[in-house]
C-alpha positions as CSV (number, residue, x, y, z in Angstrom):
1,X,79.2,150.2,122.3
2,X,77.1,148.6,120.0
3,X,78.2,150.7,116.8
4,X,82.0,150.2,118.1
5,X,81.0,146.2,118.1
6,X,79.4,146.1,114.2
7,X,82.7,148.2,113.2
8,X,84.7,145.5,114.6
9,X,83.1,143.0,112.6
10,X,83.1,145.1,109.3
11,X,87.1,145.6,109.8
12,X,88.6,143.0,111.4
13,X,92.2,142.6,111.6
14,X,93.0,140.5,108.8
15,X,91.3,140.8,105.7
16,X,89.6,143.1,106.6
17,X,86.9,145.7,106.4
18,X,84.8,148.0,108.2
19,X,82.3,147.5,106.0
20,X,82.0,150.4,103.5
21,X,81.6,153.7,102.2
22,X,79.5,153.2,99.3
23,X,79.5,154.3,95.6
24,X,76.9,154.4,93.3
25,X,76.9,155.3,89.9
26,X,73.5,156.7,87.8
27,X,72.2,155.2,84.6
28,X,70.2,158.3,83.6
29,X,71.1,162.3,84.0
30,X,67.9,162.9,85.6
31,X,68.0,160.5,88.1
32,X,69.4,161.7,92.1
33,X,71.6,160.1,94.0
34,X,68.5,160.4,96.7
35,X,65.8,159.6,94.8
36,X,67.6,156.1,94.0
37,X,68.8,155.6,98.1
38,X,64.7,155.3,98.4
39,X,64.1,153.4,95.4
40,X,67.1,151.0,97.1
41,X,65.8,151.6,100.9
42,X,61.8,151.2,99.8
43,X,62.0,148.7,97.1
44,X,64.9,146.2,97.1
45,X,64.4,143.2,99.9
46,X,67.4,140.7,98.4
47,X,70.0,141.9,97.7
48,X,73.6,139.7,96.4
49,X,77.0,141.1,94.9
50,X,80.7,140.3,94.5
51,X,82.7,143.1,96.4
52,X,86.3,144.3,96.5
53,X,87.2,146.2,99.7
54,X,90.4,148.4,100.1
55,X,91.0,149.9,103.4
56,X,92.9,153.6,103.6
57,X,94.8,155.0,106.1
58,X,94.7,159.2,106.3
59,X,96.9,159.4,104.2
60,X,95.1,157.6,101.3
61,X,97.5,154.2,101.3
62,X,95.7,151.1,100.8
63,X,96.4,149.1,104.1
64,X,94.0,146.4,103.5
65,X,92.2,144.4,100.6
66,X,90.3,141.9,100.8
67,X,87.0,140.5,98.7
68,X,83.9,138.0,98.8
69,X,80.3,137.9,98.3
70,X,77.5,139.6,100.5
71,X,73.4,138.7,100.7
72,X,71.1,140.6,102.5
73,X,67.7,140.2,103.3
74,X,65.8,143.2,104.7
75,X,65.2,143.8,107.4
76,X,68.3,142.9,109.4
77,X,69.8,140.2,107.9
78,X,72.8,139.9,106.3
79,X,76.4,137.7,105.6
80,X,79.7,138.9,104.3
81,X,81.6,136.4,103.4
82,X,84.9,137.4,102.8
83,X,87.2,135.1,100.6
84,X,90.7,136.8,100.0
85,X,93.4,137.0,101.4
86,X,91.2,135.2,104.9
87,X,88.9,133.7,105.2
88,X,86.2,135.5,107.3
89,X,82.6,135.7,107.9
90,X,79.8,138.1,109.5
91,X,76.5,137.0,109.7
92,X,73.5,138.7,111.0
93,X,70.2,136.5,111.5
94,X,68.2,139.3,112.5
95,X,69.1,138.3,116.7
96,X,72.5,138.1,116.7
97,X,75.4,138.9,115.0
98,X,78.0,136.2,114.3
99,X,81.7,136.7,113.4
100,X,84.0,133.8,112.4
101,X,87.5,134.4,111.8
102,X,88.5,131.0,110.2
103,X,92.2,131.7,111.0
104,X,92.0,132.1,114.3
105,X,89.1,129.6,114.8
106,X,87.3,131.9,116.9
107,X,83.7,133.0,116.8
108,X,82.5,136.6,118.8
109,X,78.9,137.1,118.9
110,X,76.8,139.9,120.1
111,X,72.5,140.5,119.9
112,X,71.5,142.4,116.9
113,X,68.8,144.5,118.9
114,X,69.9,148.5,118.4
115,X,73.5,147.2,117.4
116,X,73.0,148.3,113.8
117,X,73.7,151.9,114.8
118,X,74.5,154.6,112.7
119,X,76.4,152.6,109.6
120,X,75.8,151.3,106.0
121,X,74.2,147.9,107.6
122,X,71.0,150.3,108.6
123,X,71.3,151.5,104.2
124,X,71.6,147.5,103.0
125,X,69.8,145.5,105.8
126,X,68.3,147.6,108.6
127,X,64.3,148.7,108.8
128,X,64.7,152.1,109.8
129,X,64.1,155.4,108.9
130,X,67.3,156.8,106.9
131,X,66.4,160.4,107.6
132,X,65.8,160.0,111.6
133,X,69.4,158.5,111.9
134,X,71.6,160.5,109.2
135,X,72.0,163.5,107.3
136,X,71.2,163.2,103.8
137,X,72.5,165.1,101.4
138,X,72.1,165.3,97.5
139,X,76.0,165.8,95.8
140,X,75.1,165.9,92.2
141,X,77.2,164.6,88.9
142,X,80.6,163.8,89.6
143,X,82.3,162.3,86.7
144,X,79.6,159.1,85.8
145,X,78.6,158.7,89.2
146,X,75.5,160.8,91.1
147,X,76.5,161.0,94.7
148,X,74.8,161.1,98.1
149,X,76.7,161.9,101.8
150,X,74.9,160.7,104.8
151,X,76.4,162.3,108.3
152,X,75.1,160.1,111.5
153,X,73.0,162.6,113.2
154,X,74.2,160.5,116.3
155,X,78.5,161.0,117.0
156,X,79.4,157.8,118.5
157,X,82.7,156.7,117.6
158,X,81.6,155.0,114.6
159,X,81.5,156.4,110.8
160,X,81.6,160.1,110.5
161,X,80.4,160.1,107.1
162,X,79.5,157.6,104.0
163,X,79.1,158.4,100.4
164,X,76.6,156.4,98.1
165,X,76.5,157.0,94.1
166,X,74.4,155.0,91.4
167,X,74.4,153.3,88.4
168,X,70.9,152.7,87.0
169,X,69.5,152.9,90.7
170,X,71.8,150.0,91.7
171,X,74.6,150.3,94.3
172,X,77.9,149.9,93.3
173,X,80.2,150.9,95.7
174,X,80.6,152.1,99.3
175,X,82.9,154.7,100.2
176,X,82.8,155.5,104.2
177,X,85.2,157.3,106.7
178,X,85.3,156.3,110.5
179,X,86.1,158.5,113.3
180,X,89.8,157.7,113.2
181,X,90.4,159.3,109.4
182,X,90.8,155.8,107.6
183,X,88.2,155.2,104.6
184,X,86.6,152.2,103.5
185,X,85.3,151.4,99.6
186,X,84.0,149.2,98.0
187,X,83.2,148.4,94.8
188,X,80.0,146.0,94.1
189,X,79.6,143.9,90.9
190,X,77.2,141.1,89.6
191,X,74.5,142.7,91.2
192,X,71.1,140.5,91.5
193,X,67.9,142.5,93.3
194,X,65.0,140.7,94.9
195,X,66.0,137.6,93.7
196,X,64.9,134.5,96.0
197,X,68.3,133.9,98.8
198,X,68.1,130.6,100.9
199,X,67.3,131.4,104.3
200,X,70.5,129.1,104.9
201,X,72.4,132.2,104.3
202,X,71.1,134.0,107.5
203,X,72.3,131.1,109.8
204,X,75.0,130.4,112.0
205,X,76.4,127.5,113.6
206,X,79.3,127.6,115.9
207,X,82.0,124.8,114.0
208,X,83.1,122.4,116.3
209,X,86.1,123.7,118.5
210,X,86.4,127.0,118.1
211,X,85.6,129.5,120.9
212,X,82.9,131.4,121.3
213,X,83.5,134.7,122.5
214,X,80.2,137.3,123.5
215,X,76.5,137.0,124.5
């Protein structure tokens, strides 16, 4: 149930998002898709871009876009705050996981421990071994981009498979599929690694107001 709950907040209703299958496209030809997931996984601790997110249904129509800015900070924090068309915002503070839907004026909240799961928040902000939780497999050249798949090792309702390609060992994109058929991608630009993030990011107050729903 935890998985279930961090899919919620990664795809909520309305702008909204599962957060991810990811794209990544290579600088060099000699470079792998998995040789630059470590470099990502073992080497970058801050991490900051500007994303555009299209949600498709099975049959490859865009159902939802939205876009914002994420931050992480390794290991298990994170905030995605998304900007168009709602205003909506998941933040993880390495406890808890907080999601406010401005709209709505509602905040659900559930603890963090072992609710990562088996999806791209374990890639961008988790502390975990990638290989004891997914399937990796090299995918080669496609076009510009040098692709990787990772396959949960563990089926539990949540994505059944996510795709990561490079550019110059930097993520650019997500590109993930859940159990239902729909895919999520995302494309990721103004990129900054292991640049200093104000540990304001990673908190969460409750506004005035609104209810809190959760632990």
């Amino acid at each position: 149930m935890k998985s279930d709950f961090l899919m919620y907040c990664f795809r909520r209703l309305r702008p909204a998002a599962t957060v991810v299958g990811v794209l990544f496209l290579a600088a060099t030809a000699h470079a792998s898709a998995v040789s630059s997931l470590n470099r990502f996984y073992r080497d970058v601790h801050t991490y900051r871009a500007k994303f555009d997110q299209v949600v498709l249904d099975e049959a490859l129509n865009p159902i939802q876009e939205s876009s914002g800015t994420l931050w992480i900070e390794r290991p298990g924090k994170f905030r995605w705050n998304y900007v168009l068309p709602y205003r909506q915002l998941i933040v993880g503070d390495g406890k808890k996981i907080w999601v406010y839907d401005k709209g709505l004026q509602q905040v659900t909240v559930r603890r963090m421990a072992g609710g990562l799961g088996n999806t791209p928040a374990i890639l961008l902000a988790g502390d975990r071994n990638l290989a004891a939780n997914f399937k990796i497999q090299d995918m080669g050249r496609q076009g510009r981009l040098d692709w990787v798949s990772m396959r949960p090792k563990v089926h539990d309702g949540g994505f059944r498979d996510i795709r990561i390609g490079f550019r110059g060992n930097q993520v650019r994109s997500l590109v993930m599929v859940d159990s239902f058929g729909q895919t999520t991608r995302i494309t990721l630009t103004d990129i900054r690694e292991n640049r200093p993030i104000n540990p304001a990011r990673f908190r969460f107050t409750p506004p005035k107001g609104v209810d809190v729903v959760g632990e």
